[in-house]
TINU-508403 format. One record per residue (C-alpha): residue in three letters; residue number from 1; chain; x, y, z. Coordinates in steps of 0.1 Angstrom, whole numbers. Layout:
# TINU-508403
+-----+-----+---+-------+-------+-------+
:   r :   k : c :     x :     y :     z :
+-----+-----+---+-------+-------+-------+
: ala : NUM : A :     X :     Y :     Z :
...
+-----+-----+---+-------+-------+-------+
END
This chain:
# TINU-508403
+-----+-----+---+-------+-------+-------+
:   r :   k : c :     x :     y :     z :
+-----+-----+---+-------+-------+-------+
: unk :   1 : A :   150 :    53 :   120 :
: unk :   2 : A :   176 :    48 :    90 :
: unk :   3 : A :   164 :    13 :    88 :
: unk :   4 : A :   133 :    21 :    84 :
: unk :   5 : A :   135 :    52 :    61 :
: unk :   6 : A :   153 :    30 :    36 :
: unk :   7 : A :   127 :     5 :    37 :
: unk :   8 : A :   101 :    32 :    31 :
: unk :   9 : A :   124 :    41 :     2 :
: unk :  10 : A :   133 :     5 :   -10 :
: unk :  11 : A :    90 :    -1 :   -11 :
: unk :  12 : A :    86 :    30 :   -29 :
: unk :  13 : A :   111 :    23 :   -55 :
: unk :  14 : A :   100 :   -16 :   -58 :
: unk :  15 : A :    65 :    -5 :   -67 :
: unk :  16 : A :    71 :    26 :   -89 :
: unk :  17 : A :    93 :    -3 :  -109 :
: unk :  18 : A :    65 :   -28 :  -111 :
: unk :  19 : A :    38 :    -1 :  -123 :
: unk :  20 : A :    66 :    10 :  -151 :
: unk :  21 : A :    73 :   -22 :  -161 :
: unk :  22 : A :    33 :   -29 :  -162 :
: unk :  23 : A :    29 :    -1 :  -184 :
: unk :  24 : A :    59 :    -9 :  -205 :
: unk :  25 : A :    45 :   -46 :  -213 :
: unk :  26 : A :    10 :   -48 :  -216 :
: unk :  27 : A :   -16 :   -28 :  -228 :
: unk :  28 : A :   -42 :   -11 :  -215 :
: unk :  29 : A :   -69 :   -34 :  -199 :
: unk :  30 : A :   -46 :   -62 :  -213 :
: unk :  31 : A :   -43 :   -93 :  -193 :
: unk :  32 : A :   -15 :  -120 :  -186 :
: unk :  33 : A :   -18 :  -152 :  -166 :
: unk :  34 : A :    14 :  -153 :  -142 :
: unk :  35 : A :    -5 :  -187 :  -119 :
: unk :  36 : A :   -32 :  -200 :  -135 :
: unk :  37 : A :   -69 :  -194 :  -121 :
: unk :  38 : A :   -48 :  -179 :   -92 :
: unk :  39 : A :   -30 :  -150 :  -104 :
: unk :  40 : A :   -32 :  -127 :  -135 :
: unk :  41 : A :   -13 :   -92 :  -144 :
: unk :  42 : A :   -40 :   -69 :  -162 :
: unk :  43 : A :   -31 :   -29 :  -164 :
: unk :  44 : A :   -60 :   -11 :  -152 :
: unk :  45 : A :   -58 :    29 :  -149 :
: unk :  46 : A :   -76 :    31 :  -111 :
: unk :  47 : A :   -87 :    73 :  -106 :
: unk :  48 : A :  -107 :    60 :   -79 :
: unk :  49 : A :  -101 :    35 :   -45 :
: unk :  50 : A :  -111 :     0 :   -46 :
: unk :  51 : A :  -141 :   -12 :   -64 :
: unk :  52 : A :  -132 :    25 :   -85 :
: unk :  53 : A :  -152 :    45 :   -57 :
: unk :  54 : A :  -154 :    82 :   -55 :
: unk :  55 : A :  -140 :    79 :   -91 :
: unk :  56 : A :  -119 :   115 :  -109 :
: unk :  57 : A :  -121 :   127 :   -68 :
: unk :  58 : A :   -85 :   130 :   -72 :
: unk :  59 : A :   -91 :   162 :   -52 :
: unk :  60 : A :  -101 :   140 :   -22 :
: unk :  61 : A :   -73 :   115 :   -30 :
: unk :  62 : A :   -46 :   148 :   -23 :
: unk :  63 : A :   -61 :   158 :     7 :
: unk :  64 : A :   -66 :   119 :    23 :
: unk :  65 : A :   -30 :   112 :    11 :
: unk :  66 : A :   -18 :   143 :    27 :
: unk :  67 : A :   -28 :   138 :    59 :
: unk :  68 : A :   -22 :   104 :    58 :
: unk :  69 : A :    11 :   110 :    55 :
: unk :  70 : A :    12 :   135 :    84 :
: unk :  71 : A :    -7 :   110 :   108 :
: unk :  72 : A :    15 :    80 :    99 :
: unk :  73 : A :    46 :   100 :   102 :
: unk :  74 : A :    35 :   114 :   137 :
: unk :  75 : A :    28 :    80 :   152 :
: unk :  76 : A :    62 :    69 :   130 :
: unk :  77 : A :    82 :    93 :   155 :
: unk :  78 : A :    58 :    86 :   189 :
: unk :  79 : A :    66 :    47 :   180 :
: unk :  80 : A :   102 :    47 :   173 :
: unk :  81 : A :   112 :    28 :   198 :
: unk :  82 : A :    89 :     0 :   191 :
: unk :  83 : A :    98 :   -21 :   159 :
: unk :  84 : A :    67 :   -40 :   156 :
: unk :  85 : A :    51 :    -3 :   151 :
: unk :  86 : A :    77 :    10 :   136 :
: unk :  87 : A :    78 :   -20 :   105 :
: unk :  88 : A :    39 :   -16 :    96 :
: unk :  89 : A :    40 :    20 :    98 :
: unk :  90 : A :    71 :    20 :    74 :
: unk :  91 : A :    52 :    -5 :    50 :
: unk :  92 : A :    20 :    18 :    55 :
: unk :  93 : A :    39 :    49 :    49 :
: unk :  94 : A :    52 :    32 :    16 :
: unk :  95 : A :    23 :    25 :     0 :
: unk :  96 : A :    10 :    60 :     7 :
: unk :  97 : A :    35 :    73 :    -8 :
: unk :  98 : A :    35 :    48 :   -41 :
: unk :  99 : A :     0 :    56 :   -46 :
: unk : 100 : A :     2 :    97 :   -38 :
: unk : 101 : A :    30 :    95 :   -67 :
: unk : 102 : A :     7 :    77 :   -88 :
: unk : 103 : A :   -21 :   105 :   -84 :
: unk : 104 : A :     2 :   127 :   -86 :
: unk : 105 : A :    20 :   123 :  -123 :
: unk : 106 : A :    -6 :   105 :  -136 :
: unk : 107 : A :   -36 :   114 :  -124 :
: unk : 108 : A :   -47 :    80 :  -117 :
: unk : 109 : A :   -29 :    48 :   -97 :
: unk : 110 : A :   -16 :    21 :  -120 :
: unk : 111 : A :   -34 :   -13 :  -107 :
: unk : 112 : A :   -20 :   -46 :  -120 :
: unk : 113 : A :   -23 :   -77 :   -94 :
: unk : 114 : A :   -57 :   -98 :  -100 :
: unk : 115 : A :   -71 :  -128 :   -80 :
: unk : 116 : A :   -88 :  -153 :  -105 :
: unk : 117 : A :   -99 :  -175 :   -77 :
: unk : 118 : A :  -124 :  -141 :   -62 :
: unk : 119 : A :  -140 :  -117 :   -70 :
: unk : 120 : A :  -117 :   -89 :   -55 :
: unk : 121 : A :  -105 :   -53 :   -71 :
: unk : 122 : A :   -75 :   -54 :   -90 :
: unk : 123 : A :   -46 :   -38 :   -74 :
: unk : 124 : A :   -14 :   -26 :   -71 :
: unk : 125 : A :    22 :   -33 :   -48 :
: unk : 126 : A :    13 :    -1 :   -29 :
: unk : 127 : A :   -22 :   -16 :   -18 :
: unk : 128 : A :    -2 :   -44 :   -10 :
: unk : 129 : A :    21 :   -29 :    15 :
: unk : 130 : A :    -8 :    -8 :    33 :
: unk : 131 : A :   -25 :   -40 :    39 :
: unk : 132 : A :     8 :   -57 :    53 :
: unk : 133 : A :    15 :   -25 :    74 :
: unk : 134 : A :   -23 :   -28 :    87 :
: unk : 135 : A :   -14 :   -64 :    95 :
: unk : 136 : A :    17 :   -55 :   115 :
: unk : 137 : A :     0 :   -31 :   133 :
: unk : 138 : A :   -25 :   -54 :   143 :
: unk : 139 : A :    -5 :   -76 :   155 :
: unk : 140 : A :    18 :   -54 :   173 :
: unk : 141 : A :   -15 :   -40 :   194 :
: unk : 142 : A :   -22 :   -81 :   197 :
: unk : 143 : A :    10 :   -89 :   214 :
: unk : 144 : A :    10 :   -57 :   235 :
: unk : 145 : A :   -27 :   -64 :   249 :
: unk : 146 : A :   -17 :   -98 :   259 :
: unk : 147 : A :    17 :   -83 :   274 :
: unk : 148 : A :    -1 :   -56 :   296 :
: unk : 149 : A :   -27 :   -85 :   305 :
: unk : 150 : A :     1 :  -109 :   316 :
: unk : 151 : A :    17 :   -80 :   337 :
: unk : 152 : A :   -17 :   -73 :   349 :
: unk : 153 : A :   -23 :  -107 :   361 :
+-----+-----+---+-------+-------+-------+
END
């Protein structure tokens, strides 16, 4: 579990550095071109989830984040022997936790990471790692659904 906390940790810190520096370099609503027509940095203040829904709910955001937290953290301790859980958990936990922070001192999530070839939210390293972790998990239900099949067989 020590591997894993210090990923959690090592996430955490890694996006909390990316939003400062954000903030630090560009202005509000500001936009730089890191890949052309493939990726751009713009600072967006986010008080809502993607596509800015349930906008200034931050109310809602606590409460979600909360027990977000307590659910991935239960299923963090009933999967610990299991590192294909145990990795998207941590990555899910992570992001949680770099968003909750957000909310949380600012009152809104810093959002920075835009796709110039779709139309998609702008967003953040935290949304990032909850969609990896979501992907691991995934897959780790994949590969034990065909394991219990083959032993089924």
């Amino acid at each position: 579990m020590g591997l894993y906390t210090l990923l959690i940790v090592g996430l955490v810190i890694v996006d909390q550095w990316i939003k400062h520096a954000i903030v630090a370099s560009l202005a509000l609503g500001a936009t730089h071109s890191v890949i052309p027509n493939v990726l751009s940095l713009t600072y967006l203040r986010n008080d809502g989830a993607a596509w800015s829904m349930l906008a200034g709910q931050q109310w809602f955001f606590y409460i979600i984040s909360i027990a977000a937290l307590a659910v991935l953290i239960w299923f963090f301790v009933r999967f610990r022997h299991n590192w294909h859980y145990e990795v998207g958990i941590a990555f899910m936990i992570a992001g949680t936790i770099g968003n909750f922070i957000d909310r949380l001192m600012n009152g809104f999530v810093v959002d920075m990471f835009q796709l110039d070839f779709i139309s998609f939210p702008i967003f953040n390293f935290a949304d990032s790692c909850l969609t990896v972790g979501v992907i691991c998990l995934m897959l780790a239900m994949l590969f034990d659904d065909q394991s219990e099949a083959k032993t089924h067989a």
